[in-house]
C-alpha positions as CSV (number, residue, x, y, z in Angstrom):
1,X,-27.4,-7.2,-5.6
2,X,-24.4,-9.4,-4.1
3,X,-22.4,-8.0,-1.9
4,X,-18.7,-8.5,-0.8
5,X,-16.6,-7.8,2.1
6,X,-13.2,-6.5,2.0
7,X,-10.8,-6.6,5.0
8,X,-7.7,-4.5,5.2
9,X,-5.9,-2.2,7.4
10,X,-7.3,1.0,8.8
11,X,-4.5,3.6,7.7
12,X,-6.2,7.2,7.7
13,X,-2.7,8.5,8.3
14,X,-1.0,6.7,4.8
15,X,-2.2,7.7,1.5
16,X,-1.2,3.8,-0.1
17,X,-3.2,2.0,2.2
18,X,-6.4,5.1,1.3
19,X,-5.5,4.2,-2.7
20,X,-5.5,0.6,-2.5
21,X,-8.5,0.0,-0.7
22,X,-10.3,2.7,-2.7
23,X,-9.1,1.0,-5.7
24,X,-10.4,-2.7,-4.3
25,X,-13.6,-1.5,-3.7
26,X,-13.6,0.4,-7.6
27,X,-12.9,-3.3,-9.2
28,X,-15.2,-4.9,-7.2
29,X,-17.8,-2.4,-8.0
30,X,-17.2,-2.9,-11.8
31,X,-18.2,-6.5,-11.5
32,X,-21.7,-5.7,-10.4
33,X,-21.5,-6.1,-6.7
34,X,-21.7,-4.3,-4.1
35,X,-19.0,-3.6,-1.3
36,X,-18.0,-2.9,1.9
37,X,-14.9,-2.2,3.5
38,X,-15.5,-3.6,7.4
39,X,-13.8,-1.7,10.0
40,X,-13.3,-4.3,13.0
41,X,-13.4,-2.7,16.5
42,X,-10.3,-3.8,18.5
43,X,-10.1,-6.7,20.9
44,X,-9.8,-5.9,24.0
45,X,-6.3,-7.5,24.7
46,X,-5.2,-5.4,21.9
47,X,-6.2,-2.4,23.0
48,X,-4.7,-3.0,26.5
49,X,-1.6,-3.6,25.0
50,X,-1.8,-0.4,23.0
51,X,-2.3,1.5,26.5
52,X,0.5,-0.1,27.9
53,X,2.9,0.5,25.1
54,X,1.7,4.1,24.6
55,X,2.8,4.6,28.5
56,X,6.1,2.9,28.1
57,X,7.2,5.3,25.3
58,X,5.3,8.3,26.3
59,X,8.5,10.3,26.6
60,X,10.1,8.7,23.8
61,X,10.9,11.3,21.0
62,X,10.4,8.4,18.0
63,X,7.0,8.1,19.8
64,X,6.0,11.4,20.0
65,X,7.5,12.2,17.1
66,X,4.9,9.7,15.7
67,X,1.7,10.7,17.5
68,X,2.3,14.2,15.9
69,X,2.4,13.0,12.6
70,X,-1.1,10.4,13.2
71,X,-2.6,13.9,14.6
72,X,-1.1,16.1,12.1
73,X,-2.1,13.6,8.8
74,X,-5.6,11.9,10.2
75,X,-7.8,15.3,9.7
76,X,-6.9,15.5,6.4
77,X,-7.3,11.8,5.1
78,X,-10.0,10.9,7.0
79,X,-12.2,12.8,4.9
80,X,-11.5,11.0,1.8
81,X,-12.4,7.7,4.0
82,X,-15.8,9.1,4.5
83,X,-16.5,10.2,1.1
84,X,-14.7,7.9,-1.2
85,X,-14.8,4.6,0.9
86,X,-17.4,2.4,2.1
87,X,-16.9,1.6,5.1
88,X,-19.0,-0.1,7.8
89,X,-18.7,-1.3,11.0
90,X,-17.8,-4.9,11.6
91,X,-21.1,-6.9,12.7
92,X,-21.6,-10.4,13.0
93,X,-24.8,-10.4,13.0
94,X,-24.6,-9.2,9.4
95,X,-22.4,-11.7,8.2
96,X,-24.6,-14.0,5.9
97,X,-25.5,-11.0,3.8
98,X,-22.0,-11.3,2.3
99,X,-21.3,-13.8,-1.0
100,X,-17.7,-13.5,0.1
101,X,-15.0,-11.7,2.0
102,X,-11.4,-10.5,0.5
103,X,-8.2,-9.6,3.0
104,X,-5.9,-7.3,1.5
105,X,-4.7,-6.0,0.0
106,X,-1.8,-4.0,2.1
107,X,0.5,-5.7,4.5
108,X,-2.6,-7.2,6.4
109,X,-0.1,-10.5,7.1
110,X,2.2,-8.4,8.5
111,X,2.7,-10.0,12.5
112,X,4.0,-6.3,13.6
113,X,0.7,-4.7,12.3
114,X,-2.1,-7.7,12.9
115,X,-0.2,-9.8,15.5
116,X,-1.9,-13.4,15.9
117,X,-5.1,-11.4,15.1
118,X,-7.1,-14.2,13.0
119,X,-9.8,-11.6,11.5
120,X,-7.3,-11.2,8.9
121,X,-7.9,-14.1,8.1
122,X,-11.3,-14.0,7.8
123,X,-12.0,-16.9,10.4
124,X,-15.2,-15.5,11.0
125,X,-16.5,-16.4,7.6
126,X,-17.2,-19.7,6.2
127,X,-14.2,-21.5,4.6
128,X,-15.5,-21.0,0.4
129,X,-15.9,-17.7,1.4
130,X,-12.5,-16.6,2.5
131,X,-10.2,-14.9,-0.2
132,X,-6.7,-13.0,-0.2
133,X,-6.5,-10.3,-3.1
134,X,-2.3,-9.3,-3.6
135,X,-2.1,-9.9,0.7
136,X,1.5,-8.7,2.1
137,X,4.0,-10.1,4.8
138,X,6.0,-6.9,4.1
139,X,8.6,-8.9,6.5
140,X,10.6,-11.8,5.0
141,X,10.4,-14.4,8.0
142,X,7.5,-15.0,10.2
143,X,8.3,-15.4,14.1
144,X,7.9,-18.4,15.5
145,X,5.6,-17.8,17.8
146,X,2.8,-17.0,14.7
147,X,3.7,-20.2,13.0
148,X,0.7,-22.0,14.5
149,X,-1.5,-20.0,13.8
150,X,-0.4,-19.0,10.2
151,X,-0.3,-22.2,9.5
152,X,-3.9,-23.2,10.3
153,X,-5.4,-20.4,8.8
154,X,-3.7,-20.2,5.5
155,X,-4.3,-23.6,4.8
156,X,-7.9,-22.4,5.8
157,X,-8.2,-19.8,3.1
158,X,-10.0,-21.1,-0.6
159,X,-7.9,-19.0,-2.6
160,X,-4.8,-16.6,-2.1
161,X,-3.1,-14.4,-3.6
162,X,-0.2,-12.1,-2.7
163,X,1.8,-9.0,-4.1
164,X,5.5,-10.1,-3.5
165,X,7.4,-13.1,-3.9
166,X,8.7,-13.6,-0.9
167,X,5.2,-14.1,0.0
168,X,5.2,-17.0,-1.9
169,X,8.4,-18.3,-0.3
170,X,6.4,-17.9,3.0
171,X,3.6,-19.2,2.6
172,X,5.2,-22.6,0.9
173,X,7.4,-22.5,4.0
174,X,4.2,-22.5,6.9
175,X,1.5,-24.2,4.9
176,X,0.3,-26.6,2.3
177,X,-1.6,-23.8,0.7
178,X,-1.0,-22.4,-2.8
179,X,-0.7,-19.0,-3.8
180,X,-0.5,-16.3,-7.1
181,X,1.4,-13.3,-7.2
182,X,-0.5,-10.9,-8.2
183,X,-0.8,-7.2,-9.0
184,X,-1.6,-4.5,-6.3
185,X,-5.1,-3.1,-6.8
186,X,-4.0,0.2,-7.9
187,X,-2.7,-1.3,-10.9
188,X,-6.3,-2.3,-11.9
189,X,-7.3,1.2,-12.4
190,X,-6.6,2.8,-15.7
191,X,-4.1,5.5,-16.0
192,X,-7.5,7.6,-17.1
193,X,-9.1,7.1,-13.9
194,X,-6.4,7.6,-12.1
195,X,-5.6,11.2,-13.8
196,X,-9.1,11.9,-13.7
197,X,-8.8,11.8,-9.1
198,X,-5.4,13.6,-9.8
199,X,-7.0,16.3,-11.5
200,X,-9.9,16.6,-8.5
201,X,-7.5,19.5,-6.9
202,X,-7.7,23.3,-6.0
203,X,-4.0,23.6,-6.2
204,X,-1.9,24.1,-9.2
205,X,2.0,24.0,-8.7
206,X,4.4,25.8,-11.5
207,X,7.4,25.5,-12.3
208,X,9.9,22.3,-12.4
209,X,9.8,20.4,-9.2
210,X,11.2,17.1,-7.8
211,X,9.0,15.0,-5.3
212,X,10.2,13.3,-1.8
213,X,8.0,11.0,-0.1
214,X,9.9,8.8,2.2
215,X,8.2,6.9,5.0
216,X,11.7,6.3,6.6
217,X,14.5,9.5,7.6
218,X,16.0,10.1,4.3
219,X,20.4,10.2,5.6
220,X,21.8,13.6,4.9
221,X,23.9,12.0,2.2
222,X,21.0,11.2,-0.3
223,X,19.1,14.6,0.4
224,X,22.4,16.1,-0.7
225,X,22.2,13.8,-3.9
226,X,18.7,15.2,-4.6
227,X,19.2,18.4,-3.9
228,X,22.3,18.5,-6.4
229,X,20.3,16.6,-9.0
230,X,17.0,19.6,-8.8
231,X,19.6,22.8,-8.6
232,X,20.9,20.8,-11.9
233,X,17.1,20.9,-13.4
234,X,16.3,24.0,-11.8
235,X,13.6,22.7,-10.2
236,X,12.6,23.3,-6.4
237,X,11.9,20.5,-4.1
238,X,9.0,19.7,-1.9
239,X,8.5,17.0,0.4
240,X,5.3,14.8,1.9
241,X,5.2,14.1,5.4
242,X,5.8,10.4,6.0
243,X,6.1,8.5,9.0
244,X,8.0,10.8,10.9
245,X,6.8,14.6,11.6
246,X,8.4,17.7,10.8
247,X,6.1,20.7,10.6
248,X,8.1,22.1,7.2
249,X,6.7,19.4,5.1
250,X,3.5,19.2,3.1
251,X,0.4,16.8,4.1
252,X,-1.8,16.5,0.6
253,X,-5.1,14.9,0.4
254,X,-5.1,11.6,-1.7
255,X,-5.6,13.1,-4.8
256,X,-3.2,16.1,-3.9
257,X,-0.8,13.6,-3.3
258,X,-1.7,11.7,-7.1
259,X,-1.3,15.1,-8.6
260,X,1.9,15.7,-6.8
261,X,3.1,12.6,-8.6
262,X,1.6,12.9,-12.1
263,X,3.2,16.4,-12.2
264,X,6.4,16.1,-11.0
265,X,9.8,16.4,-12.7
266,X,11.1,13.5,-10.7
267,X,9.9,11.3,-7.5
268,X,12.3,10.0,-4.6
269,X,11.1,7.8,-2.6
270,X,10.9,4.1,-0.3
271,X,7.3,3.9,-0.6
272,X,6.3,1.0,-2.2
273,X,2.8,3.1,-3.9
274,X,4.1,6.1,-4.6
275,X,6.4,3.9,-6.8
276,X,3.2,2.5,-8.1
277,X,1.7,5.8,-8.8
278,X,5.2,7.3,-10.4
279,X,5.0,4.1,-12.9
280,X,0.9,4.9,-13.5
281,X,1.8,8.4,-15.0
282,X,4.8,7.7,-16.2
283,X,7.0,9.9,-13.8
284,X,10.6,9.4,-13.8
285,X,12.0,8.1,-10.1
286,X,14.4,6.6,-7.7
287,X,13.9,4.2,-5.0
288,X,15.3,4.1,-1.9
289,X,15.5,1.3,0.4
290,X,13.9,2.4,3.8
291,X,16.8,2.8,6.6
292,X,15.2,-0.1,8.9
293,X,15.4,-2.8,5.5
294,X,12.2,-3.3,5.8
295,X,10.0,-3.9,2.5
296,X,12.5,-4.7,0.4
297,X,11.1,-7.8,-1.3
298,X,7.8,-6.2,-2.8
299,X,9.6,-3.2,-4.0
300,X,11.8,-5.5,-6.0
301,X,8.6,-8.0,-7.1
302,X,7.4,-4.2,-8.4
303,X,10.6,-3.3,-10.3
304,X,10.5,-6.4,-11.8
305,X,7.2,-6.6,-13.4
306,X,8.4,-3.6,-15.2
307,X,12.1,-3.9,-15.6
308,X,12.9,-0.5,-13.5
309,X,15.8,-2.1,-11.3
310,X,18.0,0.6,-12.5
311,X,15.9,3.1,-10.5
312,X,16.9,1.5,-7.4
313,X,19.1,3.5,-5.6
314,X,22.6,2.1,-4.4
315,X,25.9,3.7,-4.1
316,X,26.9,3.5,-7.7
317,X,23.8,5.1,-8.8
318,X,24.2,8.2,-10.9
319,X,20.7,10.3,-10.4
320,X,20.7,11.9,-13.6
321,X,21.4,9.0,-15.5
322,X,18.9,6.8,-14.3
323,X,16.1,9.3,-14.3
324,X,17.6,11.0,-17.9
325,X,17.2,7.1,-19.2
326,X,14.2,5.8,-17.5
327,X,11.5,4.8,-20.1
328,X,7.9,3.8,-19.9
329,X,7.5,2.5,-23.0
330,X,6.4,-1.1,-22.4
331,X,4.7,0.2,-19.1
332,X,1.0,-0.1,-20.7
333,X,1.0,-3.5,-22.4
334,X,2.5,-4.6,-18.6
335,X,-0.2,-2.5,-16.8
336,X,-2.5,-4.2,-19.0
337,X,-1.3,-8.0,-18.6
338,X,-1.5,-7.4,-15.0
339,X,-4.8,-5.8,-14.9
340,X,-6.5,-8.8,-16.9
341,X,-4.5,-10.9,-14.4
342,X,-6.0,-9.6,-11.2
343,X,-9.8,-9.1,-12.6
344,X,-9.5,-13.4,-13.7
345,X,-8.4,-14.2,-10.1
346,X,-11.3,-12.1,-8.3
347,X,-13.7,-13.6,-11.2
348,X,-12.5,-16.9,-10.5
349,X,-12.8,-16.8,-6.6
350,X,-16.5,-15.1,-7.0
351,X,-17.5,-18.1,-9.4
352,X,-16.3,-20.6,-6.7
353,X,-18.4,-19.5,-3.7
């Protein structure tokens, strides 16, 4: 049988970047091939860099701060990796085996994450063989110092395709290469499949309750919003640890964190696939914008598709109202267009190697 190679980043600490790739690897899978997710081992300039950085902010509490959430998360995601992924080590010498390779999807563009790291962009494979699936920037400029090198290597790729518009705007900007917007991968999963690894859980909460997942400190301000807004339903509140630790929150297993979702009364959030997931089982939410401004333009590419701009949280917004008014009723014929979408452009790129 065929086989493909899918290239994204290694997060064992953040349950979108679990999801996606898991979901990659599902739609490749349905096409009759078989797949690999390659885990590249660090350059060596890379990894001295890490050290150094690691020393400068040893005694910096955002830092530490950090490392305790990577040790705290990692034990109980990597597990998932093992059983639900495939991944392999990154060989050369096993290369030709593959009939192509796809980067993405996930912010694998992203400079801060990848830096002028051309793996993700598959340089190592022939040029008919390298394919983006729904790639991210998740920044809206690209220093000047990657320009080069974007440039050459995007114009380099046989066919891309990317999750926000704003990567569009990029890419038009650094190179002559074209790109789609297209869907995330976990919106090529049915709803059925996805309540189907929701309901692979021990746990079973009762009673009403609203859901936090932020990735970014959530101000003091809109934590008092939500809290009003659940006393109002009568509804407790519990909250997943994101990017920064506090021992008080609650680290779920991938599908924990899908049935967290699917059951909630409400979701409040600035993560861009717990959004995702929230849409998927129709669970009513608010968006926050993370407190760095980061991400901003794929969020909005997501609302978009689905007409949930309302649920964007600004200063004008009145909780209840949005979330009391939020409907999912042309969510499935979207989900649907999108998913036909995405399986034409994989199709299309496999039929060109």
């Amino acid at each position: 049988m065929k086989k493909i190679g899918i290239l994204t980043l290694q997060g064992n600490f953040n349950y979108g970047n679990r999801l996606q790739n898991y979901a990659l690897e599902q739609v490749v899978l349905s096409l009759n091939y078989d797949v690999d997710t390659l885990v590249l081992p660090e350059k060596k300039k890379i990894r001295l860099k890490k050290t150094i950085l690691k020393l400068m902010y040893h005694f910096s509490k955002r830092k530490k701060q950090y490392l305790k959430m990577l040790k705290a998360k990692t034990p109980i995601l990597t597990p998932f990796t093992k059983a639900y992924l495939h991944s392999r080590q990154f060989d050369k010498a096993n290369l030709k085996s593959y009939t192509a390779f796809f980067v993405g999807s996930d912010q694998v563009w992203n400079p801060s994450y990848t830096g002028n790291d051309t793996r993700y962009f598959l340089d190592f494979a022939p040029r008919k063989k390298r394919f983006a699936y729904a790639a991210s920037f998740g920044v809206s400029n690209i220093p000047a110092q990657f320009h080069s090198n974007y440039r050459k290597y995007l114009n380099d790729m046989h066919k891309i395709s990317v999750r926000e518009e704003q990567g569009i705007n990029i890419i038009n900007s650094l190179s002559d290469a074209k790109a789609e917007l297209i869907a995330d991968p976990t919106l090529l999963l049915s709803q059925k499949k996805w309540n189907e690894l929701a309901n692979k859980v021990d746990i079973k909460f009762t009673g009403n309750y609203v859901l936090i997942y932020t990735l970014s400190s959530l101000s003091p301000d809109k934590y008092s919003k939500i809290k009003e807004y659940a006393e109002s339903k009568n509804a407790k509140i519990i909250t997943i640890l994101g990017d920064e630790y506090n021992p008080d929150y609650w680290i779920p297993s991938p599908f924990e964190f899908l049935y967290a979702i699917k059951n909630a009364t409400s979701v409040f959030t600035d993560s861009f696939h717990c959004t995702v997931f929230s849409i998927i089982f129709n669970t009513p939410f608010i968006i926050f914008n993370r407190s760095n401004g980061e991400m901003i333009s794929r969020i909005d590419t997501l609302l978009a598709y689905f007409g949930f701009q309302r649920n964007k949280f600004s200063t004008q917004t009145n909780i209840n109202d949005v979330l009391s008014k939020t409907s999912f009723t042309g969510v499935a014929k979207v989900l649907a267009k999108e998913k036909a979408k995405g399986y034409v452009f994989i199709q299309d790129c496999l039929a060109s190697v």
